[in-house]
N, C-alpha and C positions, 0 to 999 in steps of 0.2 A: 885915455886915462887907464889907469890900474888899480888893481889892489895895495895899500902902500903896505912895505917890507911891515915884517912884526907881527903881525896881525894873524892868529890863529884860530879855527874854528874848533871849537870843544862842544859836545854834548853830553848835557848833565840833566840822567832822565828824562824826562818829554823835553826839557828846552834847549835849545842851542845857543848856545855866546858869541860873540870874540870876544878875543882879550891880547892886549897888546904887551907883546913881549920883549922886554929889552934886556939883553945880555941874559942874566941867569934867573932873572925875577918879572913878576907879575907885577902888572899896577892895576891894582883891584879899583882903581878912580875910574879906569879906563876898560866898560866890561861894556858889548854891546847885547844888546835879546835881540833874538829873529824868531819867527814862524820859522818849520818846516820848508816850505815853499824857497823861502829867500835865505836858509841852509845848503840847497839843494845847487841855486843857482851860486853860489857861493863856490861852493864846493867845484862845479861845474869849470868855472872861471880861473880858478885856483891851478885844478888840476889838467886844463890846456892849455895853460896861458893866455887866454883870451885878452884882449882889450877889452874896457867899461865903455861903451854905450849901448845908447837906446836899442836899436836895431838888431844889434849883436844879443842884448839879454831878452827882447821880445821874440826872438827867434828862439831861445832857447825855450823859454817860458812854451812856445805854440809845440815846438818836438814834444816835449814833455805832459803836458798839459791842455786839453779841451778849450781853448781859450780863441777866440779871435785875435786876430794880428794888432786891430787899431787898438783894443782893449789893454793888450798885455802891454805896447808901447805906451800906454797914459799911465800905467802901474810903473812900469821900471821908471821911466822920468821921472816920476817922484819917488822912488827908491832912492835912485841915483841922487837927488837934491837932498835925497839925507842923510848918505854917505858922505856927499863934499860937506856939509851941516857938520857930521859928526869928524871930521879927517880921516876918513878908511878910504881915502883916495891918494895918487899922487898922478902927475904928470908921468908919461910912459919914456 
């Protein structure tokens, strides 16, 4: 899976969004909030083109962060179920 097209990270003061852009305009219906943390990994994904899974962002999560492996894999698995949740996914 992916990031699906449109889909922008903005930081507005402490917090970070996306917000889905189509053609020349915002749809303010469609704004998501992140932590920090899952900004980063965002950002991370975006700017390698990585593929969305587990593995792939529990990896990233251990480079970056203090975290055990089995840990950071039970965190993205539910990140990622709330990505396909919200549609900031598409097939690659």
């Amino acid at each position: 899976m992916k990031l699906r097209k449109n889909l922008v990270l903005r930081k507005l003061g402490p917090n970070y969004m996306i917000v889905d852009v189509n053609a020349d305009c915002v749809d303010l219906a469609k704004v998501y909030t992140m932590n920090a943390t899952c900004a980063n990994l965002w950002s991370k994904i975006t700017e390698q083109d990585l593929d969305v899974t587990p593995e792939t962002l529990a990896g990233l999560l251990c480079e970056e962060y203090d975290v055990e492996y089995n840990l950071a894999l039970k965190d993205v698995c539910e990140l990622i179920d709330k990505w396909k949740i919200n549609d900031l996914l598409e097939e690659r």
